[in-house]
Kinemage of the C-alpha trace (Angstrom):
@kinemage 1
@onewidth
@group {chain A} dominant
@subgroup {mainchain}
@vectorlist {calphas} color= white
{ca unk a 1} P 117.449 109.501 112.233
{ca unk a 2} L 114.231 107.635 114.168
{ca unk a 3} L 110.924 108.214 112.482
{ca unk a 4} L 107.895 107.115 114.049
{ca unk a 5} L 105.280 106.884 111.526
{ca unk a 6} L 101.358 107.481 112.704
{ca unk a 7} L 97.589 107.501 110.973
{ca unk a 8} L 94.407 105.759 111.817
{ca unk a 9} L 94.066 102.192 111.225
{ca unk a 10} L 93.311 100.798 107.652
{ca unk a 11} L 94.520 103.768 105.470
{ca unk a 12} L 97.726 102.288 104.349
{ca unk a 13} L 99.571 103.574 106.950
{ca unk a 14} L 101.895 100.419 107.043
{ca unk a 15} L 102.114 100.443 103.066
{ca unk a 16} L 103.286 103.975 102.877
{ca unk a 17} L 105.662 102.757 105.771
{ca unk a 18} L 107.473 100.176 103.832
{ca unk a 19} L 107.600 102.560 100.384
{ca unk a 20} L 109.009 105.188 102.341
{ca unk a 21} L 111.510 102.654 103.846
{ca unk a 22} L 112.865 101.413 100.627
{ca unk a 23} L 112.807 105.054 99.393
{ca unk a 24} L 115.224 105.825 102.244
{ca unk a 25} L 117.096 102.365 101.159
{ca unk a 26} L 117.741 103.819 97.640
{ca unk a 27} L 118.942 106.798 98.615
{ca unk a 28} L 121.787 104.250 100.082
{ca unk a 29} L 120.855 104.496 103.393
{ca unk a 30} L 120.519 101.678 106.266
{ca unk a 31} L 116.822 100.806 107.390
{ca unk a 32} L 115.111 99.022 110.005
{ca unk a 33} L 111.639 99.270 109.881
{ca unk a 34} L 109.604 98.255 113.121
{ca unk a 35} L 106.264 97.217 113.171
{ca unk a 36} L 104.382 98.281 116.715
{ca unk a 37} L 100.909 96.506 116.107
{ca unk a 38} L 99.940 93.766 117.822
{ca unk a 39} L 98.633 92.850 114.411
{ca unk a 40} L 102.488 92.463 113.524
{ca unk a 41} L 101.950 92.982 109.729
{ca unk a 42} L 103.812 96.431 109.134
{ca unk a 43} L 106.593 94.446 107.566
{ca unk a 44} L 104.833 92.201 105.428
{ca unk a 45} L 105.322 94.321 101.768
{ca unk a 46} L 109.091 94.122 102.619
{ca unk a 47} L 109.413 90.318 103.605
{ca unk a 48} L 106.032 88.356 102.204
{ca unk a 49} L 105.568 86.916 104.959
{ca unk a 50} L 104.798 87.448 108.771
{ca unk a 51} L 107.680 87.693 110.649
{ca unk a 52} L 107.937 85.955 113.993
{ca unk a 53} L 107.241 88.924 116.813
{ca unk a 54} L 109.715 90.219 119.461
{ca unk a 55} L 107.068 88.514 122.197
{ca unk a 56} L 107.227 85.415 119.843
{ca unk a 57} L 111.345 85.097 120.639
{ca unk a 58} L 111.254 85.830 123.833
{ca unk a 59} L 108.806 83.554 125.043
{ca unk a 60} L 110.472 80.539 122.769
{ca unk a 61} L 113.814 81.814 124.895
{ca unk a 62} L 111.571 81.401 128.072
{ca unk a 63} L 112.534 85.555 128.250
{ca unk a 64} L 116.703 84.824 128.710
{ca unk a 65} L 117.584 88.051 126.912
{ca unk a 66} L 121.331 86.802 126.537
{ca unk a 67} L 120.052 83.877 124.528
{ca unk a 68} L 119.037 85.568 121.707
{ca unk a 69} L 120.920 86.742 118.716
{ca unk a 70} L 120.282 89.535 116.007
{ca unk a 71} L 119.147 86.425 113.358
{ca unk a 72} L 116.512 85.726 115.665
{ca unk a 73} L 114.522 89.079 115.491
{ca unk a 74} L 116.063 90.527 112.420
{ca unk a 75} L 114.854 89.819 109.037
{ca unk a 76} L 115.882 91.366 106.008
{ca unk a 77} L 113.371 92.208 103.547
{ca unk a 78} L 113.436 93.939 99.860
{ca unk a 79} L 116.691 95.922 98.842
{ca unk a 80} L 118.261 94.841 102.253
{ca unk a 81} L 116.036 96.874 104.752
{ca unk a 82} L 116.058 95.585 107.789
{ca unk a 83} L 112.874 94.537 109.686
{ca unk a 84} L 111.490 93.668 113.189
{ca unk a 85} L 108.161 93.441 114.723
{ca unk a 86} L 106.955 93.913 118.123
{ca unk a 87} L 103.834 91.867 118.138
{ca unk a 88} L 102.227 92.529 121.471
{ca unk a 89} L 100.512 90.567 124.527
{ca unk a 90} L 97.254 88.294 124.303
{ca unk a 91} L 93.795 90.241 123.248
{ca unk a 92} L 92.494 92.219 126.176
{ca unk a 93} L 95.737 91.747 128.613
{ca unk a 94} L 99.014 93.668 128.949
{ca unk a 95} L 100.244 96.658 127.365
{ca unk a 96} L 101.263 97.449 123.763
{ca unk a 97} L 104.111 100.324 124.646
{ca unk a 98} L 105.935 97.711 127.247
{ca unk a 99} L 106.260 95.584 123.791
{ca unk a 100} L 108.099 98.659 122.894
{ca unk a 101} L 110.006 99.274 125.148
{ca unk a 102} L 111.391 96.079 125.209
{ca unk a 103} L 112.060 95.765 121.719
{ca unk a 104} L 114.039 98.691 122.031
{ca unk a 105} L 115.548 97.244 124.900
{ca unk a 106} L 116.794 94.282 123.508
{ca unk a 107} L 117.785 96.173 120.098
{ca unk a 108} L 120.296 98.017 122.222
{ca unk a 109} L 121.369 95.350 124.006
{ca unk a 110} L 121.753 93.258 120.654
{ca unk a 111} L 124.060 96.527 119.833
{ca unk a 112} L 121.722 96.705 116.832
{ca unk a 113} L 119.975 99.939 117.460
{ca unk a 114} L 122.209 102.469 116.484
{ca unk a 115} L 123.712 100.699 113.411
{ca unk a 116} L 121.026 102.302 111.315
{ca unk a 117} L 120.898 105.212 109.481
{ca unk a 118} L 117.338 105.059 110.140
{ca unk a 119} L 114.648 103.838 112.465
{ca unk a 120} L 111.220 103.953 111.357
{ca unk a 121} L 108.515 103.140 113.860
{ca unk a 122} L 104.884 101.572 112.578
{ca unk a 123} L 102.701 102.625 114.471
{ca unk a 124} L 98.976 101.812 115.420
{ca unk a 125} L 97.318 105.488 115.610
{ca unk a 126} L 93.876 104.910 116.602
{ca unk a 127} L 94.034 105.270 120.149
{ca unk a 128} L 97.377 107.482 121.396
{ca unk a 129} L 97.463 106.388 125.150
{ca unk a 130} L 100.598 106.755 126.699
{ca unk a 131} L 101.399 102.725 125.254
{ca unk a 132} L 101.491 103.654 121.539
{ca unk a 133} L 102.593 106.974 122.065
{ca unk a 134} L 106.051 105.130 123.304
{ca unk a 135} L 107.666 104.791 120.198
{ca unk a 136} L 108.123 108.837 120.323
{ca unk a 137} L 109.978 108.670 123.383
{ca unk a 138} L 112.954 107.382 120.799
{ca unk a 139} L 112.352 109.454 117.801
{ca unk a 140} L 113.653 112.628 116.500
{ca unk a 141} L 110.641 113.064 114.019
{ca unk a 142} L 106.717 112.047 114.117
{ca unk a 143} L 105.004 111.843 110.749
{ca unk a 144} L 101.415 110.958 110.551
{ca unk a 145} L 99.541 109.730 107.664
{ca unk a 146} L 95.861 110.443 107.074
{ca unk a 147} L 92.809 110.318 104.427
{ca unk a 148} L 90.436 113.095 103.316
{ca unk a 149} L 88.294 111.745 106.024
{ca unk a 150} L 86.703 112.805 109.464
{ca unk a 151} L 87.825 110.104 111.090
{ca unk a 152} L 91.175 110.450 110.214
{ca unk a 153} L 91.817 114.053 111.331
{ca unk a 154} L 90.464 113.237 114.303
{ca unk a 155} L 92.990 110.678 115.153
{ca unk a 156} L 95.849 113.006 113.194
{ca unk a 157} L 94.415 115.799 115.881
{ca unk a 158} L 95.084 113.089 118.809
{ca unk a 159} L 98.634 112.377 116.857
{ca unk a 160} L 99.358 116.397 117.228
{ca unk a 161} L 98.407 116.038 120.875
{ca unk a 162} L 100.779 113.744 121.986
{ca unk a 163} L 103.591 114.727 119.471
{ca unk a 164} L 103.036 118.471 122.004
{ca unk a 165} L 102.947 116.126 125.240
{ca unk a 166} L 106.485 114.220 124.499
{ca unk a 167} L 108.116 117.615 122.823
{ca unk a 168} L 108.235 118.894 126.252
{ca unk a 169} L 110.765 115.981 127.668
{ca unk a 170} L 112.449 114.831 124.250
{ca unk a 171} L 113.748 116.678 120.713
{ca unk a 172} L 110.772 115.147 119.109
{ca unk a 173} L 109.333 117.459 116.089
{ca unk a 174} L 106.775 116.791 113.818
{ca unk a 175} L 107.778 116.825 110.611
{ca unk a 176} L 104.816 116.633 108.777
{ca unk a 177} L 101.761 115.138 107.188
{ca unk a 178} L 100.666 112.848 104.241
{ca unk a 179} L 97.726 112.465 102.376
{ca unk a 180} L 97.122 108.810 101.109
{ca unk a 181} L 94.742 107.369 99.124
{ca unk a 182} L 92.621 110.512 98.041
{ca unk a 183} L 91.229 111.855 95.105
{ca unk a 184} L 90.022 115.474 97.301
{ca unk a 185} L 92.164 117.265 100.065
{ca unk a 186} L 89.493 119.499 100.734
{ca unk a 187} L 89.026 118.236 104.660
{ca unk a 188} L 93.264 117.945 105.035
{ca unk a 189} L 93.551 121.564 103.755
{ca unk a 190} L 91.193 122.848 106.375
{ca unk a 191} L 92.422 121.098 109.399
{ca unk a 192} L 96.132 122.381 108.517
{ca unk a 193} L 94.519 126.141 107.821
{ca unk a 194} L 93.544 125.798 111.498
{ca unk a 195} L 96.331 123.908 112.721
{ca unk a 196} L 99.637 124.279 110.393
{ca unk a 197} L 102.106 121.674 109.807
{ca unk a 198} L 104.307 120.634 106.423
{ca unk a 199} L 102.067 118.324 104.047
{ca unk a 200} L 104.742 116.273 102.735
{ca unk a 201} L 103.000 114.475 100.393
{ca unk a 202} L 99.629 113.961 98.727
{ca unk a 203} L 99.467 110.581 97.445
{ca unk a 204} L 96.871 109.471 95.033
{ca unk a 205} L 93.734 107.159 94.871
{ca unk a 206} L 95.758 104.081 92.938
{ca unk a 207} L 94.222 100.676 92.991
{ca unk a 208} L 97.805 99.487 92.278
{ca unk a 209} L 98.964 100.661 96.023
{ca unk a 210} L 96.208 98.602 97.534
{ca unk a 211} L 96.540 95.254 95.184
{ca unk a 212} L 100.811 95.730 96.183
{ca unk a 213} L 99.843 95.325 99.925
{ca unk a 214} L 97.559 92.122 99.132
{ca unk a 215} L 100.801 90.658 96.898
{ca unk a 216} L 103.152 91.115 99.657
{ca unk a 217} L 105.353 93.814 97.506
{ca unk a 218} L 106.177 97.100 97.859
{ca unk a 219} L 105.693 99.355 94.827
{ca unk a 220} L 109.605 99.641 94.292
{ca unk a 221} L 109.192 95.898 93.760
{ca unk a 222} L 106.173 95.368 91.347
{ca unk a 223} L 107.900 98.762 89.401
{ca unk a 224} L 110.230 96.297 88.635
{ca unk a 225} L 108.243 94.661 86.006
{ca unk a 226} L 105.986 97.116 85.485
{ca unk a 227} L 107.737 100.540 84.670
{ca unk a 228} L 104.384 102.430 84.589
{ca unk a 229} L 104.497 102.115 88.513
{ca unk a 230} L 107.800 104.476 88.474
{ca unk a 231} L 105.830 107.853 89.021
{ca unk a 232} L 104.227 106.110 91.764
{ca unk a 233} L 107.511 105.244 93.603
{ca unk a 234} L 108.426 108.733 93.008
{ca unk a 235} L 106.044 110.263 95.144
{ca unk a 236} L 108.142 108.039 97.930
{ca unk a 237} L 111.300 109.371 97.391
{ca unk a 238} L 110.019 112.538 97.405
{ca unk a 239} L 109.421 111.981 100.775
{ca unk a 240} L 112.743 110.617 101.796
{ca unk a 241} L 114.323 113.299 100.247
{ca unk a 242} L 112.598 115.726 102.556
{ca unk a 243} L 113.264 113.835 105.260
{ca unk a 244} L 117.014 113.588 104.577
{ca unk a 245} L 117.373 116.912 104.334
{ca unk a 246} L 116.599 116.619 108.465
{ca unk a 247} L 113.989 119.350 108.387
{ca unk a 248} L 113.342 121.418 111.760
{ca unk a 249} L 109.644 120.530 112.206
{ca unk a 250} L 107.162 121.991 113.847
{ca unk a 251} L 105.018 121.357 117.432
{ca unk a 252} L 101.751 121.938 116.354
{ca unk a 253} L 98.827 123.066 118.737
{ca unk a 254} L 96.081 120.487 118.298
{ca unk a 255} L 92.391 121.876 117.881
{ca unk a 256} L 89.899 121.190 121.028
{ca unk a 257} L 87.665 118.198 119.460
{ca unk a 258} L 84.770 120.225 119.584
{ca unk a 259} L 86.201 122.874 117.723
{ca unk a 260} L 87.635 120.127 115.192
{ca unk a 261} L 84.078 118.505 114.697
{ca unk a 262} L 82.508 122.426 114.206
{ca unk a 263} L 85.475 123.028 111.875
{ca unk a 264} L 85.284 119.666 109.827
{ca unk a 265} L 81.401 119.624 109.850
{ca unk a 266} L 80.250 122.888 108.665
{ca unk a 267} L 82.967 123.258 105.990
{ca unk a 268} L 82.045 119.576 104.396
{ca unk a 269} L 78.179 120.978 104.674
{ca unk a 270} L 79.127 124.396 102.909
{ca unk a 271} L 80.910 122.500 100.355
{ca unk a 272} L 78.069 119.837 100.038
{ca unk a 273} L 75.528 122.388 99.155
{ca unk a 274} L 77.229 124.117 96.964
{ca unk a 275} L 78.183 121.723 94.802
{ca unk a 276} L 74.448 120.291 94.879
{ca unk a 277} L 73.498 124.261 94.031
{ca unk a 278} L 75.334 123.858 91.010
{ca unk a 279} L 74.282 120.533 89.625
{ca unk a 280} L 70.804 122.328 90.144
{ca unk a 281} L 72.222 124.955 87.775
């Protein structure tokens, strides 16, 4: 199974990545996780560190593919899942999906891409141009991770888009959305009343998700030590279960943006209001 996991930059996208990874890892399955930011920090919970990039290899190989062996792009981190990162080409020059596409390239190559029992894709979300909507040519499922925020939707709606555009020339379903880092759902709940999809999972405001990023530790990890963590790290495989029960999906419809901003607006207004009506009372 290849997951390629979306959201909008900085709402613990890559955090929920690497949870959901060693969620899948403890329900004994094999993992790689790649990262596709140029950032190249998707990985980071699993291994502590930053791992050297795909473009990082290859240029220290002056680009002879047959020089280079699994070791040298392959790292394991926590409870053995595997983990790779694309990296991408200087600030302002090249193209993020060719990264991609190579790494997938020399994964298959390496006879390393179908050893897996599953692939999950990291992927920057912001800004789905035909680059960073690559990593969907290889999956068989898009997720996408958002917040209770307009900003997020609006990038989940641009997810939805190009999840439609790629179902029409690969088996690519979306199998649903999560909710991270929110106390209200409010804004989520609307957009999927207009546009339905699964909600797989509605994960809590907890400081202790953010502080595990900063640590370099998933929440499997730091559970370790601290057992009150363990309901947290159920919420995870919660999601892996879902996803191992290999789900149809759905191809959602995305909204027009100026129906989303109408839709999104005016309901966070009505709600506004009447809340501040009854404080009044």
């Amino acid at each position: 199974m290849k997951l390629a996991i979306y959201g909008k930059g900085g709402i613990g996208k890559s955090t929920t990545s690497c949870n959901i990874s060693i969620a899948l890892a403890r329900r004994g399955k094999r993992v790689l996780q790649i990262g596709c930011d140029p950032k190249h920090d998707s990985t980071f919970t699993l291994t502590g560190f930053l791992i050297p990039t795909i473009i990082d290899t290859l240029q220290s190989k002056d680009y002879h593919y047959e020089d280079i062996w699994p070791e040298d792009i392959i790292y394991q981190g926590y409870n053995n899942v595997n983990c790779v990162e694309c990296g991408g080409p200087p600030a302002g020059a090249g193209c993020g999906g060719y990264v991609v596409g190579e790494t997938v390239k020399l994964l298959k190559e390496l006879n390393a891409f179908y050893e897996y029992d599953v692939i999950l894709f990291d992927v920057l979300g912001d800004v789905v141009c035909g680059g960073f909507a690559a990593p969907l040519n290889y999956a068989d499922y898009c997720v996408i991770i958002t917040d209770n925020g307009f900003d997020s939707l609006f990038a989940a709606n641009r997810i939805v888009a190009s999840v439609l555009e790629k179902s029409q020339t690969h088996p690519l379903r979306l199998v649903g959305l999560i909710g991270n880092r929110t106390k209200n759902y409010d804004l989520i709940m609307k957009y999927i009343e207009n546009c339905p999809m699964p909600i797989l999972e509605i994960l809590p405001l907890i400081e202790d998700i953010r502080i595990s990023r900063v640590k370099g530790q998933t929440l499997f990890e730091l559970a370790e030590y601290h057992s009150t963590l363990n309901y947290v790290c159920d919420f995870y495989l919660n999601i892996a279960d879902q996803l191992l029960t290999h789900p149809e999906g759905v191809i959602p419809k995305p909204l027009d943006d100026r129906h989303l901003f109408n839709l999104l607006s005016t309901f966070y207004l009505n709600t506004k209001d009447q809340t501040e009506e009854f404080i009044l009372i």
